[in-house]
Every structure is written in structure tokens, then in C-alpha cells.
N, C-alpha and C positions, 0 to 999 in steps of 0.2 A: 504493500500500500504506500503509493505516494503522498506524501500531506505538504499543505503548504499553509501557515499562521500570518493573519492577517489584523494588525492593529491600528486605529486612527490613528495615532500619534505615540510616539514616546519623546515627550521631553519635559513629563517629571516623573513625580514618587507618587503615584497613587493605587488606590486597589483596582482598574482595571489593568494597570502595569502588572501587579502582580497576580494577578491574573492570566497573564501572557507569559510571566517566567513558570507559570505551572501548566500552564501547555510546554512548555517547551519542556520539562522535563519529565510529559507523558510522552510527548514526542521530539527527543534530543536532535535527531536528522531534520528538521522543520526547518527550511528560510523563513524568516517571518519579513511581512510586505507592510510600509507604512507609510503614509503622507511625509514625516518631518521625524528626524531621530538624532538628540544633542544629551551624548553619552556623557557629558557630566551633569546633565539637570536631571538623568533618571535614575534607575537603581545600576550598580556596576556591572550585577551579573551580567547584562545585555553586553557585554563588550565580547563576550565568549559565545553571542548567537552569530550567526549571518543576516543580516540585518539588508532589505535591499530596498531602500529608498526613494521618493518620485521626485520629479524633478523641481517639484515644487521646493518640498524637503533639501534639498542639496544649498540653495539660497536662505531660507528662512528656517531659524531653527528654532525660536525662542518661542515664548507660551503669547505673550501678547501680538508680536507680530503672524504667530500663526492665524489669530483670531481676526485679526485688522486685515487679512490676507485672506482670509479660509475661502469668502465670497467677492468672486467668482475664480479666482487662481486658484484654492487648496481643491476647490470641487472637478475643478477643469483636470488637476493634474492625477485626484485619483481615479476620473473615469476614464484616462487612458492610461494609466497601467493595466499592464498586461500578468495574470496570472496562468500561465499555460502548463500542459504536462501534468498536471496533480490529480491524481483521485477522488482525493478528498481537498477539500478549502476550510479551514476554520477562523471564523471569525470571533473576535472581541470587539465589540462596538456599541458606542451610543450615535453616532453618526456617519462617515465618512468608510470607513470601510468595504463597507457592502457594497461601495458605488464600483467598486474595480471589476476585470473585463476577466473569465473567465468560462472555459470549456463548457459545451450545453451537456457533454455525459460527468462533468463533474457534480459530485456532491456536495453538496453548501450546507453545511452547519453554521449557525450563527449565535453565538453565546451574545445577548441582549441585554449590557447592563439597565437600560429605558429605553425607550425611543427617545429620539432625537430633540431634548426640551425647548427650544429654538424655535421647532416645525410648529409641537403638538401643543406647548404649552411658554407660547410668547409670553404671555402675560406675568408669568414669573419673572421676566428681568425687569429690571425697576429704569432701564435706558431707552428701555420699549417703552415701556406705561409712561414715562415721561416723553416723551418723541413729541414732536405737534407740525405743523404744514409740509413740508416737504420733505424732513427727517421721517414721518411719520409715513409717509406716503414710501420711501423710499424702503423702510423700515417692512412694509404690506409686499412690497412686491417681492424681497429676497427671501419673505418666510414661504410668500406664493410657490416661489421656484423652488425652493428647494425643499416644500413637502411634495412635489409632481416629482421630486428628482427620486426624493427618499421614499417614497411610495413603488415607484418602478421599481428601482433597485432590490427593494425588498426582498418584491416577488421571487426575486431568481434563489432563494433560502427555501432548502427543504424541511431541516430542520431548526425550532426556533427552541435556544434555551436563554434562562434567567437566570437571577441569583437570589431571588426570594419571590416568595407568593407575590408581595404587593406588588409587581412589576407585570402580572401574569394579564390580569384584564389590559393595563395598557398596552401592551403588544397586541392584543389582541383586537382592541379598538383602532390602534394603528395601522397594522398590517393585515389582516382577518385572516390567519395561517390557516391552511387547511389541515396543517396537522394540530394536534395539543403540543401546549406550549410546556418542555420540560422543565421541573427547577431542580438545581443543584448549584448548592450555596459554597460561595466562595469561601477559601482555604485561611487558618490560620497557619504560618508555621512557628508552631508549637518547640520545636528545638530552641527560638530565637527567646523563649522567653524562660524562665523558672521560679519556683516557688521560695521564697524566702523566710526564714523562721525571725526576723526583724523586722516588724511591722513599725512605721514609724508613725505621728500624728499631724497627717496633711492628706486631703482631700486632692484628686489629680484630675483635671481636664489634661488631652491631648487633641488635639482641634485648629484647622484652619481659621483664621481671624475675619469672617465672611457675614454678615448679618445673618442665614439663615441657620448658622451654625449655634446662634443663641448664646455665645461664651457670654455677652454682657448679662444674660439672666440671673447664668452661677455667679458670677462677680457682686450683682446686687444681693442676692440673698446673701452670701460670705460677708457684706459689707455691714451686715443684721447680725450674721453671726461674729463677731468679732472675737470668739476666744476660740476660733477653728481656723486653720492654716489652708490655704488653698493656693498650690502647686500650678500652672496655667503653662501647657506643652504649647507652641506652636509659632505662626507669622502668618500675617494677612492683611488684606486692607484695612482691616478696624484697629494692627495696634495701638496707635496713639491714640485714637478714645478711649478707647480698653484700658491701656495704663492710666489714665488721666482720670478716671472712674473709681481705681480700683484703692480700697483700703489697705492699711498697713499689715493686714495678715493674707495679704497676697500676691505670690511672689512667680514674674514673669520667665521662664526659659526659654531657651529658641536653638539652633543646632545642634543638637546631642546627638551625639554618636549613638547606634544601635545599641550596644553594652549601656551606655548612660539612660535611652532611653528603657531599657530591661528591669538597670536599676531600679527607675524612675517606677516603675510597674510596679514592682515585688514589694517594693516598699509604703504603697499608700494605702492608707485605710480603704478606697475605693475607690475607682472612677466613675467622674459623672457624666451623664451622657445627655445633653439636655435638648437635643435635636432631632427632626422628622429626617432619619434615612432609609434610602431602597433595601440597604444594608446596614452596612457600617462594621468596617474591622477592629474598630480600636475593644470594643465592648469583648471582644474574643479575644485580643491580646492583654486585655489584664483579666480576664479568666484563664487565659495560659499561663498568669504568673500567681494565682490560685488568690487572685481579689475578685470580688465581688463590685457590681456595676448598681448604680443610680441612674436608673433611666429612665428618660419618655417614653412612655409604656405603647406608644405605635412605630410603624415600619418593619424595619430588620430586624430588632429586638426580640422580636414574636417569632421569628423562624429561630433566633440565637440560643435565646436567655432563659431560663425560669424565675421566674417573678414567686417571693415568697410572696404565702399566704396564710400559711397556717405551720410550718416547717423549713424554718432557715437552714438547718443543714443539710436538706436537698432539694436547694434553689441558689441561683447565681447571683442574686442580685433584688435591688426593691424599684418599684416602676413607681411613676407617680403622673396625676392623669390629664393636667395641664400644666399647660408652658408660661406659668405665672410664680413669681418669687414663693407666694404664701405654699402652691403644693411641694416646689421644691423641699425647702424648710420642713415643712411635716413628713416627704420621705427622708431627711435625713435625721430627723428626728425619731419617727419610726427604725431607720437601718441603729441608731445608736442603741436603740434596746436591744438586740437582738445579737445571736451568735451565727459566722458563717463557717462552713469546713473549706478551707482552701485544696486538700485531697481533692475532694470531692467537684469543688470547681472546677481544676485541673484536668481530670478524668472529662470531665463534659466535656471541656475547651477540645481536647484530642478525638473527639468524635466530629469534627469538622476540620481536622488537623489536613497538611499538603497531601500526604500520602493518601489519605482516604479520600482527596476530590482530585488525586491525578489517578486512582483505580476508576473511580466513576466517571470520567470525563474521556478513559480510555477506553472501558467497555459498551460506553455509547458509541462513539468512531464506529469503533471494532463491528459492531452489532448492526449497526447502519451500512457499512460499508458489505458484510457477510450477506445482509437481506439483497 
């Protein structure tokens, strides 16, 4: 079986990236095909794939100039690539991917982190909703085009997977597969993290600095709690309000090495999770360091976590049921009565660990390509 791995973009660190290094190490012989790839903005392993590039990608490699570029150049350059010769095609994508040129006896898998939020759901960026006479008009026509583009393209996917239920109707409304939409939920790898018998007294967000990511929520609550430490992982556009917000028992980091950021894990009474995702890894990666998670009880969470209810030592975590300071505060209120087993976290976290989503993502290929 030939395979060839097909990713929008690598030019950072996020979980559809790794995503793609766990394809590649179901399937080690894979070129993997990309719009744009700048080996020091992503994760290193990619330096060891074959990586083959469009010509868009060859000039433009960084995050913002892709986006300022995507329409009409990053779309033009990946529907003329050429993927030929392969069996099978695998994809990772929330966009661009899908649109490349490829054999009619091949097989298209398509691993869907969403559709494309841009096409289906403008209304989420706040540059849209702001827009008015001829930004906005201008704004109407490239969502026009490229849900005609994203919609074609689609079709030519035999198989459609996800990485959690929530994501299942929207593909479904976007593309109307004729097959069912698979899920199999993306990997932790559990080696990178472990359990520590020094738990220290501080509270850990790891989090992008983005509005939707909600970090100013935990910050206001901590600024209520003031004899609770809150540890705050990350960078974004909201630092400098974030900091400028934030009280004396809260303290900002930003590039930590994988080991630092492990430490950072093992060490914190819990991590908070206070935002709506399709997924989300971090919630998995402090249950691989056998803490227990504070989170908004929708999204990814629901395929991840067990939310106590009646039995903390066989639950991961405490949910709490809006995105308002006063519920935070009461789930952490509530998580302080109570006892968690870090074992027993641990043990969860490894039932969605690399190796169990690079057996299932191989014997679907395998099973598809044998029928």
C-alpha cells in the first residue's frame, strides 16, 4: 500500500500538527504534502519526514503572512498540486488540504478537525462582524468562493473522520458524506508527561492568549481568590491585558521547554480549562501527569474526562456549567473538598495515549484499503 499524508500547513505547534506526526509514525514511509512548512515554528520531529511543499509555501512561510496570502494564492497553489501514485491519501484538515489534485482510483481519507470556520461559521471572527461597505462586501465574496471551493473539494473524501462527537453533525451539515462520519480522538503522548509524588500549591492554565480561550475569566476569579497561586502557561494576543489585569498571586510563563513544561504539569494542584473546544489536549496532558482538570463541562471534555459526581477517585476532574467567574469559584471550591487518585488519572490518560490512536488510525487505512 502506497500512502501519501496531506497537511494544510505546518508552521506551528498545535494539535492538528500532532496529529500528522502520529500519522507518520503509523505510517513512517509517508511524504506528507503541505501549502507552507517553517521547521523552526513547528514541532522538530518534522525535520526527519519528507516534507514536499507548494509553491506557495516555498515564499511564504510564517503564520500571519500565510493568512494575508491564503486568498487567492495559498488556494490557487494547493489546487495545483499534484498528488499522484498513492493508494491511499490521508488527510488532516480544517481547510486547504482537501483542495489538492489527486488519482480518481485513489482512496481519500480525511481526518476533519471542523470544517473550514471561515466558510461555515464567519460570524465567529470579530474582523468579519466588524467589516462594513466594501471590506464587508469584499469580506461576502471570498467566504462565497471558497465555500463553492470547499464544498467541491470535499466530495472527492471517501472517508470522513473526527476527533470528537461534537464535530460529527458539523461535517455532516457541511459536507453530507455519504458515508458515517468516524470518530477517533486524538492522541496524548503519555511518555512526555509523568506522575509526581510533589504536588505543589498553584493552580495551572496552559492556553493560547486569544479571547475565546477565556484565560481573563480564571484570572478574575484568582483575583477573588487571593490566597490561591495561579501559574498562567502561554502567549497571544491578549498578553498585555492579561498581565495588566492580573493580581499578585498570578504569575505569567511563556517558552518552557517540554521537560519545564512536564514539570509544570506534575506539579499543580490542577489544571483549569475554562474554554469551549472541539477537543482540546492540554486536559489529557495533565491527566498524563496524574492531575486532575477544572473544566467547562462542554466540547472535548465529554469524549476526554470524567467529571466527579459522586466518586473522586474514579473521575478526572470537576466541570463546572458556565463561563462566569461565580461557577468557576464554586468548582474550585467544590474540587478543594475532595480527594483525586493520580494512578488512576494516569491509567485513563493512557487509554487515548499515541500508540492506541496510531493502532486505530492504522487498522482503519488497512480495513478500507483491504475492502
Amino acid at each position: 500500500m502506497n500512502i501519501a499524508i496531506i497537511q494544510d500547513e505546518l508552521v506551528r505547534k498545535g494539535g492538528a500538527e500532532q496529529v500528522v506526526l502520529s500519522f507518520q509514525n503509523a505510517f513512517p514511509d509517508a511524504p506528507i504534502f503541505t501549502l507552507s512548512y517553517n521547521e523552526e515554528a513547528t514541532y522538530p520531529e518534522f525535520k526527519k519526514s519528507n516534507i514536499i511543499v507548494s509553491f506557495f509555501g516555498r515564499i511564504i512561510k510564517s503564520d500571519s503572512n500565510l493568512k494575508r496570502f491564503f486568498f487567492p494564492f495559498g488556494v490557487w497553489a494547493m489546487k495545483a498540486m499534484e498528488v499522484r501514485g498513492y493508494d491511499v491519501v490521508l488527510l488532516s484538515t480544517t481547510h486547504c488540504a482537501k483542495y489538492v489534485q489527486v488519482e480518481k482510483n485513489a482512496i481519500v481519507v480525511t481526518y476533519c478537525h471542523t470544517p473550514f470556520r471561515l466558510v461555515f461559521r464567519p460570524e465567529s471572527y470579530e474582523e468579519v462582524n466588524r467589516a462594513s461597505g466594501i471590506k464587508a462586501l469584499l469580506y461576502r465574496f471570498v467566504v462565497k468562493s471558497l465555500k463553492r471551493i470547499d464544498i467541491s473539494s470535499a466530495r472527492r473524501t471517501d472517508y470522513f473522520i473526527t476527533n470528537a462527537k461534537e464535530v460529527v453533525p458539523r461535517i455532516q451539515d457541511a459536507y453530507q458524506p455519504s458515508r458515517p462520519v468516524e470518530v477517533i480522538n486524538p492522541p496524548v503522548k503519555c511518555d512526555n508527561f509523568y506522575v509526581s509524588e510533589n504536588v505543589e500549591d498553584y493552580y495551572l492554565v496552559v492556553s493560547r492568549f486569544e479571547p475565546y480561550k477565556k484565560v481573563d475569566l480564571v484570572i478574575n476569579a484568582f483575583n477573588q481568590l487571593k490566597n490561591n497561586k495561579l501559574v498562567v502557561v502561554g502567549k497571544g494576543s491578549m498578553k498585555k491585558d492579561l498581565v495588566k489585569i492580573a493580581g499578585k498571586n498570578i504569575v505569567f510563563k511563556e517558552g518552557l521547554s517540554s521537560i519545564e513544561l512536564a514539570d509544570m504539569y506534575s506539579k499543580c494542584k490542577a489544571l483549569i480549562f475554562p474554554q469551549h473546544e472541539d477537543y482540546g489536549i492540554t486536559p489529557l496532558e495533565a491527566n498524563a501527569s496524574g492531575r486532575p482538570v477544572i473544566a467547562y463541562g462542554v466540547g472535548g471534555v465529554l469524549d476526554t474526562m470524567i467529571p466527579y459526581t459522586n466518586d473522586s477517585l474514579k473521575s478526572t476532574g470537576v466541570f463546572f456549567n458556565e463561563q462566569t467567574v461565580e461557577s468557576l469559584i464554586d468548582a474550585i471550591g467544590k474540587f478543594e473538598k475532595v480527594k483525586f487518585d493520580p494512578k488512576f488519572i494516569r491509567a485513563h490518560a493512557e487509554t487515548f495515549d499515541e500508540c492506541v490512536f496510531v493502532e486505530k488510525i492504522s487498522e482503519f487505512i488497512n480495513e478500507k484499503y483491504n475492502k
